[in-house]
C-alpha positions as CSV (number, residue, x, y, z in Angstrom):
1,X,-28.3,-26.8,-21.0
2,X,-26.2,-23.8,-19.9
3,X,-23.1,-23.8,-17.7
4,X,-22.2,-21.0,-15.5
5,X,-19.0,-20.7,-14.1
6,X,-18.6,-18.4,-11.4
7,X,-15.7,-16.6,-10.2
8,X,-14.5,-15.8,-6.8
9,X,-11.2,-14.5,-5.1
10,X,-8.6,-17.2,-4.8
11,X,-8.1,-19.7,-2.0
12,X,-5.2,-18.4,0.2
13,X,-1.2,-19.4,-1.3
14,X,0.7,-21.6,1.0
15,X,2.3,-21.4,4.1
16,X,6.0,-18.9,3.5
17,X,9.3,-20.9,3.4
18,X,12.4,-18.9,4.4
19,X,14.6,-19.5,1.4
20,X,17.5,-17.2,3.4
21,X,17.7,-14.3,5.2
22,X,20.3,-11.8,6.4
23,X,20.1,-8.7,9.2
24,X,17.6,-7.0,7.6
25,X,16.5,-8.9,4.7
26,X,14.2,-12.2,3.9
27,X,13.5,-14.6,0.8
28,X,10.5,-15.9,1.2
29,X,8.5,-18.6,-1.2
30,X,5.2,-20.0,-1.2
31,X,2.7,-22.6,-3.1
32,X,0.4,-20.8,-5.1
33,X,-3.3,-20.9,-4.4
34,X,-5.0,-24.6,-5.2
35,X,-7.8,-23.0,-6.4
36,X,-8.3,-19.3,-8.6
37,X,-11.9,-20.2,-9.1
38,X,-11.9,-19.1,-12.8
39,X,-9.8,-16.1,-12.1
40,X,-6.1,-15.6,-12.4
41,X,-3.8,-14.9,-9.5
42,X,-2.1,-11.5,-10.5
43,X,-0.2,-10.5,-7.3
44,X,0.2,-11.5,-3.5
45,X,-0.2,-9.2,-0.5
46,X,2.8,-10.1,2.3
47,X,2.0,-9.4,5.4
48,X,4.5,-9.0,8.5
49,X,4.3,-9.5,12.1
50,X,7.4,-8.6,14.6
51,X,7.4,-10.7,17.5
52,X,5.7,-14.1,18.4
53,X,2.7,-11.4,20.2
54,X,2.5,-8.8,17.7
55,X,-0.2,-7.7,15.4
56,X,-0.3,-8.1,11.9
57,X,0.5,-5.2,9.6
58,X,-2.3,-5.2,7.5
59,X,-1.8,-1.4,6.6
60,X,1.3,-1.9,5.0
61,X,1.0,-5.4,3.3
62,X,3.9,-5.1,0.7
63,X,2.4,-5.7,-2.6
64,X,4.6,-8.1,-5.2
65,X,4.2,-6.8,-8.7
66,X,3.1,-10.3,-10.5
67,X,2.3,-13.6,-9.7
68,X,5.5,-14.9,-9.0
69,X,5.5,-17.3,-5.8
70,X,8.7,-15.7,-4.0
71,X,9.8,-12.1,-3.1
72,X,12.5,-10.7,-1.4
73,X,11.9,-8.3,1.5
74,X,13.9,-5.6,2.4
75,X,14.4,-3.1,5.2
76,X,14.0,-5.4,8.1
77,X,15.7,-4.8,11.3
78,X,18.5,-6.5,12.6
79,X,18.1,-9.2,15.8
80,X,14.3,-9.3,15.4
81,X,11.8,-11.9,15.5
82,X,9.4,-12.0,12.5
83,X,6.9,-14.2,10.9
84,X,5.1,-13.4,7.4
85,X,1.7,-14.6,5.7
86,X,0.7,-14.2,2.2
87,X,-3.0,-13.0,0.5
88,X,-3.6,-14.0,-3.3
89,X,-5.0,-11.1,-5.4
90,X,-7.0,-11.9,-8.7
91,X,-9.7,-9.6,-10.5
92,X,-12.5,-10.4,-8.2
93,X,-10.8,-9.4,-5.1
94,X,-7.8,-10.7,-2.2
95,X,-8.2,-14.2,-0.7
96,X,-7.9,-14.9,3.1
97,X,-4.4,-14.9,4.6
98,X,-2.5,-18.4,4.0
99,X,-0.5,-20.3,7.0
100,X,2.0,-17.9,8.4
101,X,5.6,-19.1,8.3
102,X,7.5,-20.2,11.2
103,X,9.2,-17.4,13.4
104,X,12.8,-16.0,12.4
105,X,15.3,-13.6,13.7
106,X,17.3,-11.6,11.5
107,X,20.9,-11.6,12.5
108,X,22.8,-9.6,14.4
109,X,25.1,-6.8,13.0
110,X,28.2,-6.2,14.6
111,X,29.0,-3.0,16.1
112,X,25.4,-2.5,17.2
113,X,24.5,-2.4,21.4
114,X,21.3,-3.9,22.1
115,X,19.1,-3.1,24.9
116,X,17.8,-6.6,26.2
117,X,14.1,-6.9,27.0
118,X,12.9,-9.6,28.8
119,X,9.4,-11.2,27.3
């Protein structure tokens, strides 16, 4: 009797926990994916929406450089609302998007006018 084990891309990581975040920063950490189905997680796509509306940026999903299950992103902008979901990358391919987080807004900087748009 033979067994075959078959490999596929990984279930998606968990749902994004905002560890802290400043005016134009976020930490961000996550569970990894239950499941690698025989092959190793080596990096995580983070994708980022602005607003509770807009579209995800799939185009410019920021890449983490290993399998670490937290990243800090930079060069966010200040007084903006923002939610972030994660992809799990492993030899065979990227999995589907996990849970997005719950929305944030960066703080405010001082010495910055705002132009208020009502939604």
């Amino acid at each position: 009797m033979q067994i075959m084990i078959i490999s596929d891309v990984p279930d998606p990581p968990g749902k994004p926990l905002l560890m802290g975040f400043t005016s134009r920063s976020v930490n961000l950490s996550w569970a990894p994916s239950f499941d690698t189905h025989h092959s190793p997680v080596v990096n995580y796509i983070i994708h980022t929406r602005v607003g509770e509306n807009g579209e995800w940026d799939t185009y410019n999903g920021i890449a983490t450089l290993d399998n670490k299950t937290n990243y800090y992103v930079d060069k966010l902008q200040p007084f903006t609302v923002y939610s972030f979901r994660i992809l799990a990358v492993n030899s065979i391919g990227t999995s589907q998007p996990g849970k997005e987080s719950y929305y944030m807004v960066t703080l405010r900087e001082e010495n910055m006018s705002y132009n208020l748009i009502a939604f």
